[in-house]
Predicted model as a PDB file, atoms N, CA, C, CB and O in Angstrom, pLDDT in the B-factor column:
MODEL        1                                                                  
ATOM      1  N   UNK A   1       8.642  -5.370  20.718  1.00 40.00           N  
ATOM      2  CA  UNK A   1       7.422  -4.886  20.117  1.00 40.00           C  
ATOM      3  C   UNK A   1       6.263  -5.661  20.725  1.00 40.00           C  
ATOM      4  CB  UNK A   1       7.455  -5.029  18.569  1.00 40.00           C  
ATOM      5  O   UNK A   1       6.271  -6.884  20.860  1.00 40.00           O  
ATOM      6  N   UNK A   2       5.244  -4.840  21.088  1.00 46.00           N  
ATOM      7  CA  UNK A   2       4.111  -5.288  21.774  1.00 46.00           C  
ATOM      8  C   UNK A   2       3.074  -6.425  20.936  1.00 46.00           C  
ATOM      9  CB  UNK A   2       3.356  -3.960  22.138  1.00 46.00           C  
ATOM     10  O   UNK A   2       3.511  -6.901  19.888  1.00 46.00           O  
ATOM     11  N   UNK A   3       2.271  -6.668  21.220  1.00 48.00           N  
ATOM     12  CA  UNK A   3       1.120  -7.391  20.689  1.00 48.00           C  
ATOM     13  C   UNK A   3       0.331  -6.726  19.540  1.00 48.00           C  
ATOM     14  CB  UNK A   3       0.203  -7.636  21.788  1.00 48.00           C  
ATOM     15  O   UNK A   3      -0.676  -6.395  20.167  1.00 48.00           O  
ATOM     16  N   UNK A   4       0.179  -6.425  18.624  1.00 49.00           N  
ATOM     17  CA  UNK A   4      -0.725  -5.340  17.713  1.00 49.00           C  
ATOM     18  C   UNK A   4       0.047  -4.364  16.945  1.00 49.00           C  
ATOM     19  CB  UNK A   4      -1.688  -4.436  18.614  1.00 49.00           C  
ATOM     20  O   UNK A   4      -0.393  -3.674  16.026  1.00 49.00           O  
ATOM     21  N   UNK A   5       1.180  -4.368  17.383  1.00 56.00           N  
ATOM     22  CA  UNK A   5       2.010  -3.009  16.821  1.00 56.00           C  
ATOM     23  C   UNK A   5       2.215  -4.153  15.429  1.00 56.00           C  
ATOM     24  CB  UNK A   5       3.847  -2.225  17.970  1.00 56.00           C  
ATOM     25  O   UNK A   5       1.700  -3.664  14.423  1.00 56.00           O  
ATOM     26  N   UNK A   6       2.682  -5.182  15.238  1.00 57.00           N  
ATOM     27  CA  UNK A   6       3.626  -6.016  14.583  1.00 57.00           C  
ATOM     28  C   UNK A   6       2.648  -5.936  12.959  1.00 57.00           C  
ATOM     29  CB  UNK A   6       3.871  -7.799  15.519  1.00 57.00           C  
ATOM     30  O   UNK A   6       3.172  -6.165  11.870  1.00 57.00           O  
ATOM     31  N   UNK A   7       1.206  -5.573  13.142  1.00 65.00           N  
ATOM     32  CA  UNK A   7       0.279  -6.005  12.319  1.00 65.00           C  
ATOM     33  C   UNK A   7       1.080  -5.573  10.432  1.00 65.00           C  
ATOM     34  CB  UNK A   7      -1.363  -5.080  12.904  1.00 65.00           C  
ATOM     35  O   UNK A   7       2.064  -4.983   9.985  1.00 65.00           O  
ATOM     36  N   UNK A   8      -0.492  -6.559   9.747  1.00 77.00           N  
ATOM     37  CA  UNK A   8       0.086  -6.508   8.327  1.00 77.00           C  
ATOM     38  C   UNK A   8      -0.967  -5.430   7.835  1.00 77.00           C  
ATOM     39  CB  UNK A   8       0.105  -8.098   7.392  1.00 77.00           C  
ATOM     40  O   UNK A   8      -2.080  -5.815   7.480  1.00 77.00           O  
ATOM     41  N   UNK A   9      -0.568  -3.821   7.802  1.00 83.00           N  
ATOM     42  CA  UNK A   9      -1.217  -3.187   7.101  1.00 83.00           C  
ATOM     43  C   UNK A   9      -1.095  -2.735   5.684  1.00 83.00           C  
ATOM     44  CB  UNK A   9      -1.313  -2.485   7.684  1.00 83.00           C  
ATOM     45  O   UNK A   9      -0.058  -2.402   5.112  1.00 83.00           O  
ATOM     46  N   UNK A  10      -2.588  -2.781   5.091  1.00 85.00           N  
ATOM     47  CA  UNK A  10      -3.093  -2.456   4.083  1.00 85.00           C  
ATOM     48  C   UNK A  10      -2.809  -1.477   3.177  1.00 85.00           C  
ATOM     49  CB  UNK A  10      -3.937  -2.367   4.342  1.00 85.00           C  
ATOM     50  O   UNK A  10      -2.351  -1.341   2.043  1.00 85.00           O  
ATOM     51  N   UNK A  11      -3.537  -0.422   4.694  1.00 87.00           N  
ATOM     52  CA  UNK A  11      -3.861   0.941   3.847  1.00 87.00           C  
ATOM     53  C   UNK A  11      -2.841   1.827   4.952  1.00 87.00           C  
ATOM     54  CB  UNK A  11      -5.911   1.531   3.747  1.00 87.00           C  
ATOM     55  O   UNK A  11      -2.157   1.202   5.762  1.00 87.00           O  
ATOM     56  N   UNK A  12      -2.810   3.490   4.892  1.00 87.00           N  
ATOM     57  CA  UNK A  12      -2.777   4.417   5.677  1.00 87.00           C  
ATOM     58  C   UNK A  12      -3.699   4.557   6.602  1.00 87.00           C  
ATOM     59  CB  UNK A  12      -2.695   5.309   5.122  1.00 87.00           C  
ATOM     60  O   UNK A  12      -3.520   4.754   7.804  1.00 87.00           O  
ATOM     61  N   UNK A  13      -4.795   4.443   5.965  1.00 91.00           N  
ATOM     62  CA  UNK A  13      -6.103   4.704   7.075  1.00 91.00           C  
ATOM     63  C   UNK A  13      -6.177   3.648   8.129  1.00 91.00           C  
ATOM     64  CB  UNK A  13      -7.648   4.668   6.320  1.00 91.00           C  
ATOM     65  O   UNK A  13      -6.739   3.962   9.179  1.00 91.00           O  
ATOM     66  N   UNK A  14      -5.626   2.273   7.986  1.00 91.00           N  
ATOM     67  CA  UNK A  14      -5.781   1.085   8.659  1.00 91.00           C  
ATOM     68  C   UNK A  14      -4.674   1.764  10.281  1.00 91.00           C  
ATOM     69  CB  UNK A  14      -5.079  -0.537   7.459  1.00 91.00           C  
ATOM     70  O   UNK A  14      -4.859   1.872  11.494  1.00 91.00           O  
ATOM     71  N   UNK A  15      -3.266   2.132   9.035  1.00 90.00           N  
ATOM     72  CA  UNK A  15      -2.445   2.734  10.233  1.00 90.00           C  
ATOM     73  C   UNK A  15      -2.785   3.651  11.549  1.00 90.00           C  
ATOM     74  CB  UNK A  15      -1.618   3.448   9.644  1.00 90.00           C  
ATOM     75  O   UNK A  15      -2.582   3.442  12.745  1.00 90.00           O  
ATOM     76  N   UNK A  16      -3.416   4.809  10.813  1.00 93.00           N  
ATOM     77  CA  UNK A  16      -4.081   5.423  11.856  1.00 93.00           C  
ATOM     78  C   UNK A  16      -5.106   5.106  12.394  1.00 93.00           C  
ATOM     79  CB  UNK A  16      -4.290   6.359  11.667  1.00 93.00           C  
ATOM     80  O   UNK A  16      -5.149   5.721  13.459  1.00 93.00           O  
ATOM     81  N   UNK A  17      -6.279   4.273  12.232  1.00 93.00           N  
ATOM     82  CA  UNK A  17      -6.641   3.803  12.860  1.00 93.00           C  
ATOM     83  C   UNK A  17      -6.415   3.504  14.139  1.00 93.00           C  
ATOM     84  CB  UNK A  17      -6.728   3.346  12.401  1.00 93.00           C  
ATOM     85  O   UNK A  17      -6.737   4.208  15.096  1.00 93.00           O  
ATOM     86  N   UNK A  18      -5.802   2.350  14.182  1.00 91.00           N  
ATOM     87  CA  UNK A  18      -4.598   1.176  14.996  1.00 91.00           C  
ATOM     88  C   UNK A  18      -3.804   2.365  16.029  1.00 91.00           C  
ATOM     89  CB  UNK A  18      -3.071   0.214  13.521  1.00 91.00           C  
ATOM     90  O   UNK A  18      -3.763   2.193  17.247  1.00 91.00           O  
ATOM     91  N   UNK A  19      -3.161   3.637  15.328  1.00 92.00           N  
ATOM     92  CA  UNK A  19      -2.555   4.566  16.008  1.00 92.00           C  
ATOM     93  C   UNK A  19      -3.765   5.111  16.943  1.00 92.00           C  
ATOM     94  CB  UNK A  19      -1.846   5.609  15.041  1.00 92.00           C  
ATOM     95  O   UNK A  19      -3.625   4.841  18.136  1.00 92.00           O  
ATOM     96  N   UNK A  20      -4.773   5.739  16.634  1.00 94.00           N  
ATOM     97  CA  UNK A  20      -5.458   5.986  17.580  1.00 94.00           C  
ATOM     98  C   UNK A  20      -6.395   4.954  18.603  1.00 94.00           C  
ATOM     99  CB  UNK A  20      -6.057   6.790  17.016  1.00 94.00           C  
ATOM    100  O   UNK A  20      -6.928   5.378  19.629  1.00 94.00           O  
ATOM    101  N   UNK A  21      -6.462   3.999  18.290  1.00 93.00           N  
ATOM    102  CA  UNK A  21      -6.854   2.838  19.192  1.00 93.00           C  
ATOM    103  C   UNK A  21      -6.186   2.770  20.189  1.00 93.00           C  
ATOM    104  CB  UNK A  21      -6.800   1.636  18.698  1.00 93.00           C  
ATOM    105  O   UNK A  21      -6.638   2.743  21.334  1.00 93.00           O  
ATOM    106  N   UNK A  22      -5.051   2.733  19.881  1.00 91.00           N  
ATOM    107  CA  UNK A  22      -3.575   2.593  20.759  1.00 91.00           C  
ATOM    108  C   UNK A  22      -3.271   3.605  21.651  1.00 91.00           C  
ATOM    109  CB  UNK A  22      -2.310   2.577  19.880  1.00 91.00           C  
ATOM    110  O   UNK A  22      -2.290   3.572  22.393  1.00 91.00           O  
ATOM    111  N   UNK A  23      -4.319   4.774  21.591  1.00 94.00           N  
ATOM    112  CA  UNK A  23      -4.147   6.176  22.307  1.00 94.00           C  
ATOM    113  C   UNK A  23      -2.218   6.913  21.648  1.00 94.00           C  
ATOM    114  CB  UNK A  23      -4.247   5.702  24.572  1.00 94.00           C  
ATOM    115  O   UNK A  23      -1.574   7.767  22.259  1.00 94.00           O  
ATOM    116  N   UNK A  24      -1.980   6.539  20.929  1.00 93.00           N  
ATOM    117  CA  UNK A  24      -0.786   7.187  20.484  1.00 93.00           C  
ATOM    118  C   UNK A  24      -1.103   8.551  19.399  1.00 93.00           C  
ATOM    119  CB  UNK A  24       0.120   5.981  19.749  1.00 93.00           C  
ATOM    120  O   UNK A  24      -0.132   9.190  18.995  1.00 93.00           O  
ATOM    121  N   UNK A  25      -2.085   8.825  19.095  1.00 94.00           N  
ATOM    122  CA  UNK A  25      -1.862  10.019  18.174  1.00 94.00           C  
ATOM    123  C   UNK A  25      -1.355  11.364  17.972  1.00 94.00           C  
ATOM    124  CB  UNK A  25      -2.593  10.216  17.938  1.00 94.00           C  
ATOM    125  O   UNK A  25      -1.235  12.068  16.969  1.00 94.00           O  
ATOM    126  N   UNK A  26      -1.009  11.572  19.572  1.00 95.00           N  
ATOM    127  CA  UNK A  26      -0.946  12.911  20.224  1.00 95.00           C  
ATOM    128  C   UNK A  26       0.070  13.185  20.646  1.00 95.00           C  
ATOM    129  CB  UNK A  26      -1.685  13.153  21.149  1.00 95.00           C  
ATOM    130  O   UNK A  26       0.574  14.224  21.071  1.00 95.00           O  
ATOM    131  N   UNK A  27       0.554  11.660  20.450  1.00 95.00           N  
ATOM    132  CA  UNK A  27       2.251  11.219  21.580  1.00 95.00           C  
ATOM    133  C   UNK A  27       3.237  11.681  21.071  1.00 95.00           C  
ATOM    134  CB  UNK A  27       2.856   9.566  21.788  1.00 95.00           C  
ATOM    135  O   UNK A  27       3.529  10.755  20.313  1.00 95.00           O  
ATOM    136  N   UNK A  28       4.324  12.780  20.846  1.00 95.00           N  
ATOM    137  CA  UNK A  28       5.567  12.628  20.486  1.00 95.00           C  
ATOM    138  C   UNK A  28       6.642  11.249  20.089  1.00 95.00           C  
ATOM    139  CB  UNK A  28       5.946  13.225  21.399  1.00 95.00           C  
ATOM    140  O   UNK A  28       6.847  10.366  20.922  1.00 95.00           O  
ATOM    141  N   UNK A  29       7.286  11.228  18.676  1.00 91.00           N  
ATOM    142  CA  UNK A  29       8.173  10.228  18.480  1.00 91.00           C  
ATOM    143  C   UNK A  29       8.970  10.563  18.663  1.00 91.00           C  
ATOM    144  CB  UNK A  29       8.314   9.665  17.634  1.00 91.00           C  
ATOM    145  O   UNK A  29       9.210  11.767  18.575  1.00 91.00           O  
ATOM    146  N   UNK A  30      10.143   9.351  19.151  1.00 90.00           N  
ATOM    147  CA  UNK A  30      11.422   9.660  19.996  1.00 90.00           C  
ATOM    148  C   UNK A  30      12.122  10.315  19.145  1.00 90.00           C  
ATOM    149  CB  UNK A  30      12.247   8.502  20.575  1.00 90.00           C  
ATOM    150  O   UNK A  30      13.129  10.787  19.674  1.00 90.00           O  
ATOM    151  N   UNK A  31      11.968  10.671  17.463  1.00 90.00           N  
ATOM    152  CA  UNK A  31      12.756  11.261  16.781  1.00 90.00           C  
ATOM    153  C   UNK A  31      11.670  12.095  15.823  1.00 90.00           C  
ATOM    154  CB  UNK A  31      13.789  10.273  16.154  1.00 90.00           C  
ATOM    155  O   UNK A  31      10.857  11.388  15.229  1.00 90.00           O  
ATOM    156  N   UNK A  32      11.584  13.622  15.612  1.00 93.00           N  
ATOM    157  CA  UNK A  32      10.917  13.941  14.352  1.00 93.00           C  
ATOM    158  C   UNK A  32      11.259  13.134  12.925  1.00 93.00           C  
ATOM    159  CB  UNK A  32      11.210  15.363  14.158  1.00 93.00           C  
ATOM    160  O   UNK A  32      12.387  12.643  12.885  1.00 93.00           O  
ATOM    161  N   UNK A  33      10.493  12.964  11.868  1.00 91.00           N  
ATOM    162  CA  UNK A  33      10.603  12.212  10.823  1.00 91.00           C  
ATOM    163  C   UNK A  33      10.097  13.396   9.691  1.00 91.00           C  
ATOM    164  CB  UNK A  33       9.723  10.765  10.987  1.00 91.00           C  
ATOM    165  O   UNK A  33       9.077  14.084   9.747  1.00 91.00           O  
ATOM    166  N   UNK A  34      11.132  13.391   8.681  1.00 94.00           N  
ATOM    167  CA  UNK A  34      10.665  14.340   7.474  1.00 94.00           C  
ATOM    168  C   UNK A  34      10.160  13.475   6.439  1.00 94.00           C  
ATOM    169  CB  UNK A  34      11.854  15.272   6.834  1.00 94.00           C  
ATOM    170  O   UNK A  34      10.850  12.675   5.807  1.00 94.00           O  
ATOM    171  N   UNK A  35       8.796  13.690   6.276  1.00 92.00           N  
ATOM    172  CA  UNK A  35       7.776  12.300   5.608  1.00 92.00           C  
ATOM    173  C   UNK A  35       7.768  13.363   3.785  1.00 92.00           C  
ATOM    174  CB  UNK A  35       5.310  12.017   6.851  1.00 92.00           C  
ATOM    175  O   UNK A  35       8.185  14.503   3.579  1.00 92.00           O  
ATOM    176  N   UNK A  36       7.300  12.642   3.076  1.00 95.00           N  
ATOM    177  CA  UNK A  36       7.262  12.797   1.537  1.00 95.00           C  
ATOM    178  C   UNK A  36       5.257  12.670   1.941  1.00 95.00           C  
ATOM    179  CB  UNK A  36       8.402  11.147   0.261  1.00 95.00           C  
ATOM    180  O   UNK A  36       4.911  11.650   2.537  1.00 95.00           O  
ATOM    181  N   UNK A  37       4.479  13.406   1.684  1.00 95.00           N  
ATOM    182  CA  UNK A  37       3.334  13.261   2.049  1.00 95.00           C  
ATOM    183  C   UNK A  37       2.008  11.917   0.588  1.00 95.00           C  
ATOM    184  CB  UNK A  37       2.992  15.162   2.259  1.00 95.00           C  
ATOM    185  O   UNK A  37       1.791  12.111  -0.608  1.00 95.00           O  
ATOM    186  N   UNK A  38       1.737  11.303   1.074  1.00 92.00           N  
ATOM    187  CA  UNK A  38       1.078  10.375  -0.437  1.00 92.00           C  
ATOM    188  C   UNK A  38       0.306  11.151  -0.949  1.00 92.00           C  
ATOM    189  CB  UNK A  38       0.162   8.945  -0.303  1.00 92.00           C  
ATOM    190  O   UNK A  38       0.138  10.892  -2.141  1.00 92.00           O  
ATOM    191  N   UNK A  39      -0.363  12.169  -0.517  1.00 94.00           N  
ATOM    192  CA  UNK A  39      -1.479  12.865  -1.331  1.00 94.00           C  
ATOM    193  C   UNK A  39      -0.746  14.176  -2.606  1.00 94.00           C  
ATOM    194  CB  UNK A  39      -2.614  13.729   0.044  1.00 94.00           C  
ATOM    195  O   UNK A  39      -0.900  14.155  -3.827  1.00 94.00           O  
ATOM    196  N   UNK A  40      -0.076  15.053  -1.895  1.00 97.00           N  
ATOM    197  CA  UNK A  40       0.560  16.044  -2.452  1.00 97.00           C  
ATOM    198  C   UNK A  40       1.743  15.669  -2.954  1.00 97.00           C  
ATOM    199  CB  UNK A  40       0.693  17.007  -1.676  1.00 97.00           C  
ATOM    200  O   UNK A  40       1.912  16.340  -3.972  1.00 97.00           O  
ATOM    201  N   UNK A  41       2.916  14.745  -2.728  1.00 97.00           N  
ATOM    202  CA  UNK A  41       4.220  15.005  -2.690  1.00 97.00           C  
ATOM    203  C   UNK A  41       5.166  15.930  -1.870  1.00 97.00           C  
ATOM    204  CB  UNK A  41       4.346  15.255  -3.672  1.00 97.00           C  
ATOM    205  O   UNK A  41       6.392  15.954  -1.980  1.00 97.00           O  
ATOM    206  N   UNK A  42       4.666  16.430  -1.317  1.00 97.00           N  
ATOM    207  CA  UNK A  42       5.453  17.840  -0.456  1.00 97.00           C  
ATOM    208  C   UNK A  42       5.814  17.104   0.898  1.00 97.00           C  
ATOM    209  CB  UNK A  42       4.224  19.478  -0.067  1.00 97.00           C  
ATOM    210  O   UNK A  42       5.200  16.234   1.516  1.00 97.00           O  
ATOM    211  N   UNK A  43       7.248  17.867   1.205  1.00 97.00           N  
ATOM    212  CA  UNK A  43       7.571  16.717   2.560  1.00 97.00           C  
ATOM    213  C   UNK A  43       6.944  17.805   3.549  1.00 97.00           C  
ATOM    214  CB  UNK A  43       9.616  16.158   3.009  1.00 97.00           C  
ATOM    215  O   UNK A  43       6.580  18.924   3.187  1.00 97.00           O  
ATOM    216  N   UNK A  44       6.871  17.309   4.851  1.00 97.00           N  
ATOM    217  CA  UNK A  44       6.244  17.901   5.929  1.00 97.00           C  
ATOM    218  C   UNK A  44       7.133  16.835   7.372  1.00 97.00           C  
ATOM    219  CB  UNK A  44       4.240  17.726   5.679  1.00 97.00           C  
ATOM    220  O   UNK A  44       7.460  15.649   7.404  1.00 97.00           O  
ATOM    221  N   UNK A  45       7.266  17.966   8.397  1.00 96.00           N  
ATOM    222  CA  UNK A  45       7.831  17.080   9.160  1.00 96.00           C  
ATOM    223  C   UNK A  45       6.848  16.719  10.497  1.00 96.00           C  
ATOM    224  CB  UNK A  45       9.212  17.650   9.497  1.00 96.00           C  
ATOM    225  O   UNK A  45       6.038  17.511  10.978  1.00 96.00           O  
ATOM    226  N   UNK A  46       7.123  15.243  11.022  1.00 95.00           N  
ATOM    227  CA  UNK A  46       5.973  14.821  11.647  1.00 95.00           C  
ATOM    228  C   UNK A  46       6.282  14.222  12.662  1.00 95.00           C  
ATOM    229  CB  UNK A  46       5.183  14.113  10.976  1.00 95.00           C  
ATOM    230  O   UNK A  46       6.670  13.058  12.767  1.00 95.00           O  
ATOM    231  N   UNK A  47       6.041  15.397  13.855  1.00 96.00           N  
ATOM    232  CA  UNK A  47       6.712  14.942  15.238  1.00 96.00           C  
ATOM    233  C   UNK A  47       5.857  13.849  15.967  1.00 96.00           C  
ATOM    234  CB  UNK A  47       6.867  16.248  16.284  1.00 96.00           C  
ATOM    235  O   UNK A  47       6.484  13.186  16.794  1.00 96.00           O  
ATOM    236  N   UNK A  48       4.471  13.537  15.792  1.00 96.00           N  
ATOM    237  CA  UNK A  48       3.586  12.732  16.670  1.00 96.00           C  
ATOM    238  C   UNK A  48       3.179  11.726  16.070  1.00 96.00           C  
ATOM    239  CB  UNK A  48       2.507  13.336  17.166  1.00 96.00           C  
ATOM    240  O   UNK A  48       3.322  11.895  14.859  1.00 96.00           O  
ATOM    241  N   UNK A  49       2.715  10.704  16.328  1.00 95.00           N  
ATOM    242  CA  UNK A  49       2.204   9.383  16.265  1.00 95.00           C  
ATOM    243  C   UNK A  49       1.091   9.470  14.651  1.00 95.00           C  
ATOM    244  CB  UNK A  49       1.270   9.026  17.984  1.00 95.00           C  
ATOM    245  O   UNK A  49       0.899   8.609  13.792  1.00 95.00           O  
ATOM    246  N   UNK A  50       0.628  10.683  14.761  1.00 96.00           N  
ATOM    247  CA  UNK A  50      -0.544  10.947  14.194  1.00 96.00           C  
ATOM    248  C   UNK A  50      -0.108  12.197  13.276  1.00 96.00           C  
ATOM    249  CB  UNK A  50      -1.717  11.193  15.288  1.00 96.00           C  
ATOM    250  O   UNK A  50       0.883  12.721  13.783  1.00 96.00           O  
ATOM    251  N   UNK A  51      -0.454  12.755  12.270  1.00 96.00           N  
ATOM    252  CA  UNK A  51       0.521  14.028  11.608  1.00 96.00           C  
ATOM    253  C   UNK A  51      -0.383  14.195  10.574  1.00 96.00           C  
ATOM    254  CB  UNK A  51       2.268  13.725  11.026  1.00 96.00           C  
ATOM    255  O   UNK A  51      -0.748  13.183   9.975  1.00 96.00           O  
ATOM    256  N   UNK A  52      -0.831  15.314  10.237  1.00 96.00           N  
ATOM    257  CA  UNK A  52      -1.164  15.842   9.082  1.00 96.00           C  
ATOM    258  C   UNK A  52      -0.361  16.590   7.991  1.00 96.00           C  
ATOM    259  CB  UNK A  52      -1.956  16.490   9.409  1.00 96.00           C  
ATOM    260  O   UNK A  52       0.529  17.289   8.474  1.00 96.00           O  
ATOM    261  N   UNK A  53      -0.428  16.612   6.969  1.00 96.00           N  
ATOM    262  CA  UNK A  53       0.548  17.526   6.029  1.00 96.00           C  
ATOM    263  C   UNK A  53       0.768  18.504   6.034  1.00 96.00           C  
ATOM    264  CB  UNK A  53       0.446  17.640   5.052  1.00 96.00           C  
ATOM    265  O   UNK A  53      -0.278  18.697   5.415  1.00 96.00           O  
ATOM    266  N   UNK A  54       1.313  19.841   6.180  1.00 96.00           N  
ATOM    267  CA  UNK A  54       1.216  21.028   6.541  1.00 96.00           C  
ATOM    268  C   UNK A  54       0.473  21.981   5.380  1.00 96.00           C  
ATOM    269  CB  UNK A  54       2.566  21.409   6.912  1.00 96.00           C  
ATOM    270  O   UNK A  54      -0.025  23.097   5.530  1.00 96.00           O  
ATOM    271  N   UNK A  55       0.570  21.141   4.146  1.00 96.00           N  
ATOM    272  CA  UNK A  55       0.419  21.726   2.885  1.00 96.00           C  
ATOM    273  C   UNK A  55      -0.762  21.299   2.222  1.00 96.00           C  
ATOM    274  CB  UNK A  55       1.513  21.480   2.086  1.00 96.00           C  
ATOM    275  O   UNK A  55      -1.075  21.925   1.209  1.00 96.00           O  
ATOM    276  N   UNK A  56      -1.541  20.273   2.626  1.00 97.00           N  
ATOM    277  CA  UNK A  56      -2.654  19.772   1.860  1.00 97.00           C  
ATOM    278  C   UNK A  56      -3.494  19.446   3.181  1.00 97.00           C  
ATOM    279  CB  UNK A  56      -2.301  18.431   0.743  1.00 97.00           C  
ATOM    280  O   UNK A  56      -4.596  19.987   3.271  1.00 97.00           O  
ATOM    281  N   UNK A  57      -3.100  18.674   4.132  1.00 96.00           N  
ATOM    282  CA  UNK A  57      -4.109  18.498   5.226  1.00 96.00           C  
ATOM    283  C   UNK A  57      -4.527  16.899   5.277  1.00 96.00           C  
ATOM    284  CB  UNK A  57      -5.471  19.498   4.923  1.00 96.00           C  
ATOM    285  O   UNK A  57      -5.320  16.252   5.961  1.00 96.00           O  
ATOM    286  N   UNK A  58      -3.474  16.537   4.066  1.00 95.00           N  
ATOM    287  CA  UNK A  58      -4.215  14.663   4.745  1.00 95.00           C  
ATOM    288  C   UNK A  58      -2.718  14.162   5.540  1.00 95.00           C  
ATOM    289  CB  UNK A  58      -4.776  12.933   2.849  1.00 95.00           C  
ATOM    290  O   UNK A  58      -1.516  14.362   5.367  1.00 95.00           O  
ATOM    291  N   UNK A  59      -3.648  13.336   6.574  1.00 95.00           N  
ATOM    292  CA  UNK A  59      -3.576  12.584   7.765  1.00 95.00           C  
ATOM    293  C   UNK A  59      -2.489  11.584   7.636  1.00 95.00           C  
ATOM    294  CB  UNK A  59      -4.872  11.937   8.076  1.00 95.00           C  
ATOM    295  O   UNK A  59      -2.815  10.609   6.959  1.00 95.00           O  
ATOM    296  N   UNK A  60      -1.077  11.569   8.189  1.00 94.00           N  
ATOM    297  CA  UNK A  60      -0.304  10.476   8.218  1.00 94.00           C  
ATOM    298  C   UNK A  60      -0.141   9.789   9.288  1.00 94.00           C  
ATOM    299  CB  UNK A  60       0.718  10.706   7.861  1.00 94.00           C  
ATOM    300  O   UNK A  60      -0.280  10.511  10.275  1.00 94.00           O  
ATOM    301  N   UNK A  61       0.161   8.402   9.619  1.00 92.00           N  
ATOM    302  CA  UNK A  61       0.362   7.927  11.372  1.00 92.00           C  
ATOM    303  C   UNK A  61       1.450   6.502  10.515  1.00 92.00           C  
ATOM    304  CB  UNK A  61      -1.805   7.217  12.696  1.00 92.00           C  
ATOM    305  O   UNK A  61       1.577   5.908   9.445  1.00 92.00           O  
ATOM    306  N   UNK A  62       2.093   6.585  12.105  1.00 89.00           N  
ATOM    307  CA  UNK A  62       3.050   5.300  12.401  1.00 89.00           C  
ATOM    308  C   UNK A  62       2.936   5.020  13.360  1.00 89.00           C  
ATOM    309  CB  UNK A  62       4.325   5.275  12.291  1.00 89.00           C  
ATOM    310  O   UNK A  62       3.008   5.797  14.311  1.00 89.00           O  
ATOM    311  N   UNK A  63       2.606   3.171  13.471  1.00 86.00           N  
ATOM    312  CA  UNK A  63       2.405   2.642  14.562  1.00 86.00           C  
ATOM    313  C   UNK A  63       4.419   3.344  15.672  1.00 86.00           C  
ATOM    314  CB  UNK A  63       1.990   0.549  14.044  1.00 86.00           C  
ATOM    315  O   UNK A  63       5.549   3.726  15.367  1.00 86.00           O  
ATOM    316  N   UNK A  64       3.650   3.096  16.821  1.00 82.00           N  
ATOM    317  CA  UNK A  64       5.174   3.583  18.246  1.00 82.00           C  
ATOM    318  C   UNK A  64       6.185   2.250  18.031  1.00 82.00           C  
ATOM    319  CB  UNK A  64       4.447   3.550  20.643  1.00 82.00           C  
ATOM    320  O   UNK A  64       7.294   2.159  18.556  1.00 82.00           O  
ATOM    321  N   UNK A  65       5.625   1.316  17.222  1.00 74.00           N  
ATOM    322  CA  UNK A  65       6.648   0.320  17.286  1.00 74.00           C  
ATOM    323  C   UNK A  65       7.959   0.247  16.454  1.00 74.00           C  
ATOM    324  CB  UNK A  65       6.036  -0.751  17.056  1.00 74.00           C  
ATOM    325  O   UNK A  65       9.083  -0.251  16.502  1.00 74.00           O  
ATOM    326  N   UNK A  66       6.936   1.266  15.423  1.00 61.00           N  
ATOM    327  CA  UNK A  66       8.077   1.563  14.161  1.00 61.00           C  
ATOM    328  C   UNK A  66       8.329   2.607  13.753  1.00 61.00           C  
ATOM    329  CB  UNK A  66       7.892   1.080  13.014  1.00 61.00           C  
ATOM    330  O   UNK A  66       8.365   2.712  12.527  1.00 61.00           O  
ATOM    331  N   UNK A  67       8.590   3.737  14.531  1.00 51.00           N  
ATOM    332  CA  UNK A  67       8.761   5.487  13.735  1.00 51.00           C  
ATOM    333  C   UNK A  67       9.962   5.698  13.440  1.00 51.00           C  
ATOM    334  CB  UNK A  67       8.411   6.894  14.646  1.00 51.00           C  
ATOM    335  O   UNK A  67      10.346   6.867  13.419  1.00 51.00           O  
ATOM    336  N   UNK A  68      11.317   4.118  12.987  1.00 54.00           N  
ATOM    337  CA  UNK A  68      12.210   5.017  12.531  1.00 54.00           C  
ATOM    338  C   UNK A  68      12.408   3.918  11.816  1.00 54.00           C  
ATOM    339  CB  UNK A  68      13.278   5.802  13.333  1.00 54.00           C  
ATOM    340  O   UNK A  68      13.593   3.620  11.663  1.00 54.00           O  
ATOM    341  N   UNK A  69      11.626   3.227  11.335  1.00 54.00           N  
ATOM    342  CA  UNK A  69      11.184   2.173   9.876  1.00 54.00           C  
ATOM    343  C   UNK A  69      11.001   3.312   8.886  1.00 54.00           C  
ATOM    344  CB  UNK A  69       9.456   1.056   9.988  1.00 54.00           C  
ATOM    345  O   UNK A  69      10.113   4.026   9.351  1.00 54.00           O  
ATOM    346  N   UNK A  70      11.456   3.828   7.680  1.00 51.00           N  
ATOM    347  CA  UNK A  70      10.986   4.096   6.720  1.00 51.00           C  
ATOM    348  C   UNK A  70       9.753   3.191   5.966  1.00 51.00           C  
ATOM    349  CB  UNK A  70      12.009   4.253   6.142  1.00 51.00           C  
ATOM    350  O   UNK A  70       8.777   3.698   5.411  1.00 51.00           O  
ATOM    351  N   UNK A  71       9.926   2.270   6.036  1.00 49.00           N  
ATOM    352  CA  UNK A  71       8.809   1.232   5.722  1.00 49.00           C  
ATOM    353  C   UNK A  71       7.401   1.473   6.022  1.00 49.00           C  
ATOM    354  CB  UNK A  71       9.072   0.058   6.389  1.00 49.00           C  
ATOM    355  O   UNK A  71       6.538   1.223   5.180  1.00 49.00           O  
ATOM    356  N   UNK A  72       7.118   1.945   7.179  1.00 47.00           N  
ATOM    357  CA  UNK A  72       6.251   2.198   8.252  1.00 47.00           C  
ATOM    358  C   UNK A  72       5.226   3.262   7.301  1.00 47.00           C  
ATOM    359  CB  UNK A  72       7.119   2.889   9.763  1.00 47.00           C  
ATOM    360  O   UNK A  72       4.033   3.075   7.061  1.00 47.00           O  
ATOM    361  N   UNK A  73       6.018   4.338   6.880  1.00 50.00           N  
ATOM    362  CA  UNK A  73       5.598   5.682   6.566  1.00 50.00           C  
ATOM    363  C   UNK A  73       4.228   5.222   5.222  1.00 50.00           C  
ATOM    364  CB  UNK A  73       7.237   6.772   5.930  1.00 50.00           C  
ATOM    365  O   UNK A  73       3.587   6.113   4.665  1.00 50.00           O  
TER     366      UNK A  73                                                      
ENDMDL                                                                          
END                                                                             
């Protein structure tokens, strides 16, 4: 794991942030992830770095260091 990926985040928004700093938002993860969304509850599945809900429209991200951390999400 690189320099920055390792960080202690806060929030969601901190995550994506950090994800798009990193130019990763756009990037495919080596595995799709079926996420539980924080706003709605409804799962949605979230192939890129960067992911919106399919069902409500708010914004999920995982740093590339960790997309198969459940933790992460």
């Amino acid at each position: 794991m690189h320099e920055g990926c390792s960080g202690s985040f806060e929030t969601g928004r901190q995550i994506v942030d950090k994800v798009r700093m990193m130019g990763f938002s756009s990037q495919f993860m080596p595995v799709p992830l079926q996420v539980k969304c924080g706003q709605c509850g409804k799962e949605f599945e979230m192939e890129t770095f960067e992911a919106s809900c399919t069902h409500c429209g708010s914004v999920h991200g995982v740093t590339p260091a960790t997309p198969l951390t459940r933790r992460a999400l």
